[in-house]
C-alpha positions in Angstrom: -38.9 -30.9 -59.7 -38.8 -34.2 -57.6 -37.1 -33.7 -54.1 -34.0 -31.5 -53.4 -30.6 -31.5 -54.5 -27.9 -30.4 -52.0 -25.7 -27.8 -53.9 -22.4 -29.0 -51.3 -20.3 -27.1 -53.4 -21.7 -23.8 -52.5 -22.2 -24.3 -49.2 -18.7 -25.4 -48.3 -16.5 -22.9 -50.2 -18.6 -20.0 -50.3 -15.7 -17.9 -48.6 -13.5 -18.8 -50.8 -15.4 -18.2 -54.2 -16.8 -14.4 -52.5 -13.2 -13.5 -52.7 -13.0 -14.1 -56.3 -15.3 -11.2 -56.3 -13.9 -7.6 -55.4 -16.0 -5.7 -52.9 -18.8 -8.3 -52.6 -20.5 -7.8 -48.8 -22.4 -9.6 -46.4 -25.8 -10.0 -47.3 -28.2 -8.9 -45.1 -29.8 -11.4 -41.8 -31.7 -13.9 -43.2 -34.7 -15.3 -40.8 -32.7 -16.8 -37.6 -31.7 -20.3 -36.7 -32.7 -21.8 -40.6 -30.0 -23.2 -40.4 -31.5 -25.5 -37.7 -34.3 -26.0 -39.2 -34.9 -28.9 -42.2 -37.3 -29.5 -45.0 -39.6 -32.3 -45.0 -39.5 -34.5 -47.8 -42.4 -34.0 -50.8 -44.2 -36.1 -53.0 -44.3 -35.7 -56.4 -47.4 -34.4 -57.6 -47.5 -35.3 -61.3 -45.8 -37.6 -63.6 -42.4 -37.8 -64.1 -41.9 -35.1 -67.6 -39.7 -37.3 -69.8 -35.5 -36.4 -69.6 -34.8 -32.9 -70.7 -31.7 -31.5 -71.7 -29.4 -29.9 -69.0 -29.8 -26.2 -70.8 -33.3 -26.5 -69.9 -33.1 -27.2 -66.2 -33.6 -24.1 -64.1 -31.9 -24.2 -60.5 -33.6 -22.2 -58.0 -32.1 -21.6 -54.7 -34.1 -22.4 -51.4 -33.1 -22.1 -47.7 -34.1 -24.6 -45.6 -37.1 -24.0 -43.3 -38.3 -20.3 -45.1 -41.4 -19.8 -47.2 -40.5 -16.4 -48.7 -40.4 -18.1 -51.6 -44.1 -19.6 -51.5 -45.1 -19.2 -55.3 -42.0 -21.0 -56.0 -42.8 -23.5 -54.0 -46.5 -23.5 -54.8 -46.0 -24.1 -58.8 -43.3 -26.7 -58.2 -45.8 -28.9 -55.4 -49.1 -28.1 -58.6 -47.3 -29.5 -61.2 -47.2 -26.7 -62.9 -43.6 -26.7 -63.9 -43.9 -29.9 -65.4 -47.5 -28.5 -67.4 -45.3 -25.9 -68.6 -42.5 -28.0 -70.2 -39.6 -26.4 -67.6 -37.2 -28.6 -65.8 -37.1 -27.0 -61.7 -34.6 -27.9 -59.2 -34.9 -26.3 -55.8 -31.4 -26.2 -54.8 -30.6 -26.3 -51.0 -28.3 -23.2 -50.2 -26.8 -21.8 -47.2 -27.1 -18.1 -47.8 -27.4 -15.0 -50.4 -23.6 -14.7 -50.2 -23.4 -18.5 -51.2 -26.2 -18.2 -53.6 -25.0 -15.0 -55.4 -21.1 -15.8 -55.7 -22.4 -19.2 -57.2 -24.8 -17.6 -59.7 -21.7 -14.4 -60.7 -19.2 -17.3 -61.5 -21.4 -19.4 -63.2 -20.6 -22.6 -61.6 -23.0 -24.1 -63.0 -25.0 -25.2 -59.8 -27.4 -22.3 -59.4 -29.2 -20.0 -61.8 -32.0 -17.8 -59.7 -31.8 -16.5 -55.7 -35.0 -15.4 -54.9 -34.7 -14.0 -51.5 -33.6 -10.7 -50.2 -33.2 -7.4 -52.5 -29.9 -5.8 -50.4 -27.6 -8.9 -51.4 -28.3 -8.8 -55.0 -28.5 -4.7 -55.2 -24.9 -5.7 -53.2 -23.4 -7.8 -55.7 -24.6 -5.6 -58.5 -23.0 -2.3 -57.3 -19.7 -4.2 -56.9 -19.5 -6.0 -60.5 -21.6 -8.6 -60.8 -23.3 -9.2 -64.1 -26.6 -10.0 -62.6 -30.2 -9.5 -63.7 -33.1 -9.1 -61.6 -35.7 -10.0 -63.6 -39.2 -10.7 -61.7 -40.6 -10.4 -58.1 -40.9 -12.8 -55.0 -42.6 -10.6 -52.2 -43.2 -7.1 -51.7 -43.8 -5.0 -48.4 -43.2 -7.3 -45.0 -41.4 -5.2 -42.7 -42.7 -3.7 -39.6 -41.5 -0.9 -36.8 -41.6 -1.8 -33.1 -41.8 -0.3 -29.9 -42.3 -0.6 -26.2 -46.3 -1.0 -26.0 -46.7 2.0 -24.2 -45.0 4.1 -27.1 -47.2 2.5 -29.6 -49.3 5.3 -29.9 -46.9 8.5 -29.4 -44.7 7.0 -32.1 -47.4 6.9 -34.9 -46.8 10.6 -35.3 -43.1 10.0 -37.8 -42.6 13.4 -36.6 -41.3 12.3 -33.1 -38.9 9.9 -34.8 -36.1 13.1 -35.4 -33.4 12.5 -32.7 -34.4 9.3 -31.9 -32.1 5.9 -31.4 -33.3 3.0 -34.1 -32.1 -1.1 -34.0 -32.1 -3.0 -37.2 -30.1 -5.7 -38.8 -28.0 -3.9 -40.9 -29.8 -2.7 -44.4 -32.9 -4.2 -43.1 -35.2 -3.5 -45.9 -37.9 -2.1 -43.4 -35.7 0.5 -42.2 -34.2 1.4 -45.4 -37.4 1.8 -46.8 -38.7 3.5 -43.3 -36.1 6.1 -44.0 -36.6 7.0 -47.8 -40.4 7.9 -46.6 -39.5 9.6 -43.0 -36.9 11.8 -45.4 -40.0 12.5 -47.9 -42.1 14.1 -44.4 -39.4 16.4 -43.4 -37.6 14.5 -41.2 -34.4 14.8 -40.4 -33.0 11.0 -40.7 -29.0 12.4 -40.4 -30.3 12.7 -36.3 -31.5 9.7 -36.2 -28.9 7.4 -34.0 -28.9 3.9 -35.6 -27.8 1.2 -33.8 -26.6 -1.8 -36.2 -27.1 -5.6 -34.4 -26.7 -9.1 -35.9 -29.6 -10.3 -35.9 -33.4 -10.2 -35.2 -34.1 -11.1 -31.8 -31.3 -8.2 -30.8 -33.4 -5.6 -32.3 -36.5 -6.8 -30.7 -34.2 -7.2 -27.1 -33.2 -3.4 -27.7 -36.2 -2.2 -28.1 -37.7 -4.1 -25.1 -34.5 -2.8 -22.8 -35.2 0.6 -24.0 -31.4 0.6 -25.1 -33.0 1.8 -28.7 -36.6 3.5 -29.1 -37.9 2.1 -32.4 -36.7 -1.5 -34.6 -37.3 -2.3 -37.3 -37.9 -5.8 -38.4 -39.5 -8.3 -40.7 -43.4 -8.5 -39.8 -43.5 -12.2 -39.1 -40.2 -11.1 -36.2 -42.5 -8.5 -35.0 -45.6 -10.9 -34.5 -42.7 -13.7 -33.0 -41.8 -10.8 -30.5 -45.6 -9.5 -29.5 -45.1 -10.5 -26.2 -42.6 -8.2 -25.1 -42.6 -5.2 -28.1 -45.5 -3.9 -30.3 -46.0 -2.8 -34.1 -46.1 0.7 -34.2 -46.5 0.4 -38.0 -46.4 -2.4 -41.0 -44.0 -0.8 -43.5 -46.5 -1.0 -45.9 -49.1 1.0 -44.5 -46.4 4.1 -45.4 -44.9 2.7 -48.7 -47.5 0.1 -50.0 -45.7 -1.9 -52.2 -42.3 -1.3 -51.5 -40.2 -3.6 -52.9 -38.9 -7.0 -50.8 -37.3 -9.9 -52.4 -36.5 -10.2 -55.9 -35.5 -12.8 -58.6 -32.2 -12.5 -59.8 -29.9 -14.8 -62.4 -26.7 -13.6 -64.3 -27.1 -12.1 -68.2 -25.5 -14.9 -69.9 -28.0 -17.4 -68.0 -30.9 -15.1 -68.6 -30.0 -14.9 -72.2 -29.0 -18.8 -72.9 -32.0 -19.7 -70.9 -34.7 -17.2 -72.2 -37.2 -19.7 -73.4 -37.0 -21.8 -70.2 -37.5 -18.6 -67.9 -40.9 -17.9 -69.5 -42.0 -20.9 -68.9 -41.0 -20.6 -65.4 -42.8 -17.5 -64.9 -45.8 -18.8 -66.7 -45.9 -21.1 -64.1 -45.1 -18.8 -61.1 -48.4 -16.7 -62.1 -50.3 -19.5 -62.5 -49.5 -20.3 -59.2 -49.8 -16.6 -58.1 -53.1 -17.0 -59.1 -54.1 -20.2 -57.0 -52.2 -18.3 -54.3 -54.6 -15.4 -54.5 -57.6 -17.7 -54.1 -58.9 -17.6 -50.7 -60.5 -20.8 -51.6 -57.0 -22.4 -51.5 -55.9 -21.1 -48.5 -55.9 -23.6 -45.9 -54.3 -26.3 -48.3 -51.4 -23.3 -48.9 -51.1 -23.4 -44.9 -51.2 -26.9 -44.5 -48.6 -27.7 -47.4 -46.2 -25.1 -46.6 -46.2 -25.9 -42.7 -45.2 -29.5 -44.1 -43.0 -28.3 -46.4 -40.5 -25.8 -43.8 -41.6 -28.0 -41.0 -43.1 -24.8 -39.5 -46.4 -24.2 -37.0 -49.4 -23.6 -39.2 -50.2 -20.6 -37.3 -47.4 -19.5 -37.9 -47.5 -20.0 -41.9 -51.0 -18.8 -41.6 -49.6 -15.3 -40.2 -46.5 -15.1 -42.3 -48.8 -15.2 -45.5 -52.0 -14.1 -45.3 -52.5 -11.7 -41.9 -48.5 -9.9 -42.5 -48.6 -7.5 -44.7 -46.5 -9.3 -47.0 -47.2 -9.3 -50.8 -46.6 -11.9 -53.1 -45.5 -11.2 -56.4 -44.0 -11.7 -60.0 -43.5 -8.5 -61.3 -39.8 -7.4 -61.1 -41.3 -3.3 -60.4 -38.2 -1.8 -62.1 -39.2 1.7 -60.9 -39.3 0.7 -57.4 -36.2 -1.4 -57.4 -34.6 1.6 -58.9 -35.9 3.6 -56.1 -34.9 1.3 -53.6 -31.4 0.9 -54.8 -31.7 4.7 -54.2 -32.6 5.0 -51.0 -29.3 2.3 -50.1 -26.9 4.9 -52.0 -28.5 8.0 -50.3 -28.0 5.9 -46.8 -24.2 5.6 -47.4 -24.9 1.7 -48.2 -23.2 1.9 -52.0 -21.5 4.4 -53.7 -23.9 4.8 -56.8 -21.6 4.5 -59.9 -23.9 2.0 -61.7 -27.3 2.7 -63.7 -29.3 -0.1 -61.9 -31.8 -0.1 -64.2 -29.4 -1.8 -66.6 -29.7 -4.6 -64.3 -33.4 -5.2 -64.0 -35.6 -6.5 -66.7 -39.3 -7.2 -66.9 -38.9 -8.7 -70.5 -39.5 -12.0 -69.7 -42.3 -11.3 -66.9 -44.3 -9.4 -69.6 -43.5 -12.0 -72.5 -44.6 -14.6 -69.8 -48.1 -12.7 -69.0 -49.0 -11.7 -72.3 -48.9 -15.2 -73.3 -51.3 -16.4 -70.6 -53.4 -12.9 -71.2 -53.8 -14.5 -74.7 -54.8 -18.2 -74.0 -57.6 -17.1 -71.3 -58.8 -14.1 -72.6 -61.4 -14.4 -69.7 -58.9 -14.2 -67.1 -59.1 -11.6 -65.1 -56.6 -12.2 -62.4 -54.3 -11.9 -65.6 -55.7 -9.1 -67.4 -55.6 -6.9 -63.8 -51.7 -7.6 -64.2 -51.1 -5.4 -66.9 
């Protein structure tokens, strides 16, 4: 991939394409104000590959100013795309809603959103042939509260009758709820208060006008100065699943052979990810890259409990999509796990498996 292409199309008419689509919803906040923000231009970092056919270009969706997406990012700025043989576009795209109803009508301008979980479990429940068929990030939500209540609300216990914010089907309450209902609490007395965006939940909490939010980590750390983590999701459901890969069947299909070689790459750049060693050119590319304070990058990635990954987890995205139809979110007539598939993931790490044998980043996989 060289540079970015704008996907206009999308972006303009996504209102009117989601009504092609019966039932589809909102997707959930996405990280305020990226709309706002821009992405600074790259440099190529290896030769040009030479012209490949258009059936072997995959379009993966980005949105301007986020790095959710890092090992995305990461094996398009290595070069490993191009060492894999795999045509990349990151594709410029206003939301999940614009993203997804692309991708279900198969314009022909998007094949993968990589970002969110409740959008694509959304589309899913209400039609839409889609796939999810590897991982972005697991874990990366946090619970707030006054500083003061930090400590009284580490006993889940106390959380019956209380009043919670969050963006509605944040993925750090959704979760938070699945586990409080596994200790015996009562979630049905749990008031929740639904607000339209981030900085709302964190401005209820610190007016007392809700007791607990629940946020994404990197919120909870933007906030600090007014609220306090009570707990990083993760600490009560370590790798719970976050953000997800997600294409339609037919593209999944036609394009088999080209998604390998993307994930190939992905977990090569999972690996170099993993490498502590590479950690301050990570931070100092991806700053660049979303035009973002390196501290901030810094915290996002490696002090946040946030997880990158590749593998789809089929059993926990089952679980999740659960936990949504249990909290009223869908109605539950599908079998989700017709609509996740860790085919291509394994085909992709069993390949690498075999070529460095001595691996053991790869091997620890399995």
């Amino acid at each position: 991939m060289k540079g970015f292409k704008k996907l206009i199309g999308v972006v303009l008419s996504a209102a009117i394409l989601t009504s092609a689509l019966a039932g589809c919803g909102q997707s959930a906040q996405s990280e305020e104000n990226t709309s706002e923000q821009t992405i600074s231009s790259q440099a190529a970092t290896a030769d040009s590959p030479e012209k490949k056919e258009e059936g072997q270009t995959i379009k993966f969706g980005v949105t301007p100013g986020t790095i959710r997406t890092a090992v995305v990012l990461l094996a398009d700025h290595l070069g490993y795309y191009d060492e894999e043989g795999v045509d990349v576009e990151l594709v410029e795209v206003a939301d999940a809603t614009a993203a997804l109803t692309s991708i279900s009508l198969s314009k022909d301008e998007l094949d993968v959103w990589g970002t969110g979980i409740v959008p694509d479990l959304n589309f899913i429940a209400n039609g839409s042939d889609l796939v999810i068929f590897s991982g972005t990030a697991a874990e990366g939500g946090a619970i707030i509260s006054q500083p003061d209540k930090v400590e009284e609300y580490k006993d889940v216990k106390k959380y019956e009758g209380l009043k919670i914010a969050t963006v509605r089907a944040d993925t750090a309450w959704v979760v938070s709820r699945g586990y409080l209902q596994k200790q015996g609490v009562d979630v049905d007395s749990i008031e929740v208060i639904e607000v339209d965006s981030q900085v709302n939940v964190a401005e209820a909490v610190k007016k007392g006008e809700a007791d607990l939010g629940f946020l994404p980590a990197e919120f909870a750390t933007k906030y600090s100065d007014s609220v306090s983590t009570v707990y990083e999701v993760g600490e009560l459901e370590p790798l719970y699943v976050c953000c997800r890969q997600v294409t339609s069947r037919d593209t999944l299909n036609s394009k088999h052979d080209e998604f390998v070689k993307f994930t190939r790459a992905n977990l090569r750049a999972l690996e170099y990810y993993n490498d502590e060693a590479n950690r301050d050119e990570i931070v100092s590319y991806l700053a660049e890259y979303s035009d973002q304070e390196e501290d901030y990058v810094r915290t996002y990635l490696f002090e946040n409990r946030t997880i990158m990954t590749i593998d789809p987890n089929v059993d926990g995205v089952a679980d999740y999509y659960d936990s949504l139809v249990d909290a009223g979110y869908f109605t539950g007539n599908i079998d989700i796990k017709d609509h996740v598939s860790d085919e291509v993931y394994k085909e992709a790490l069993n390949e690498l498996i075999k070529e460095n044998p001595d691996d053991k980043f790869f091997s620890d996989l399995l």
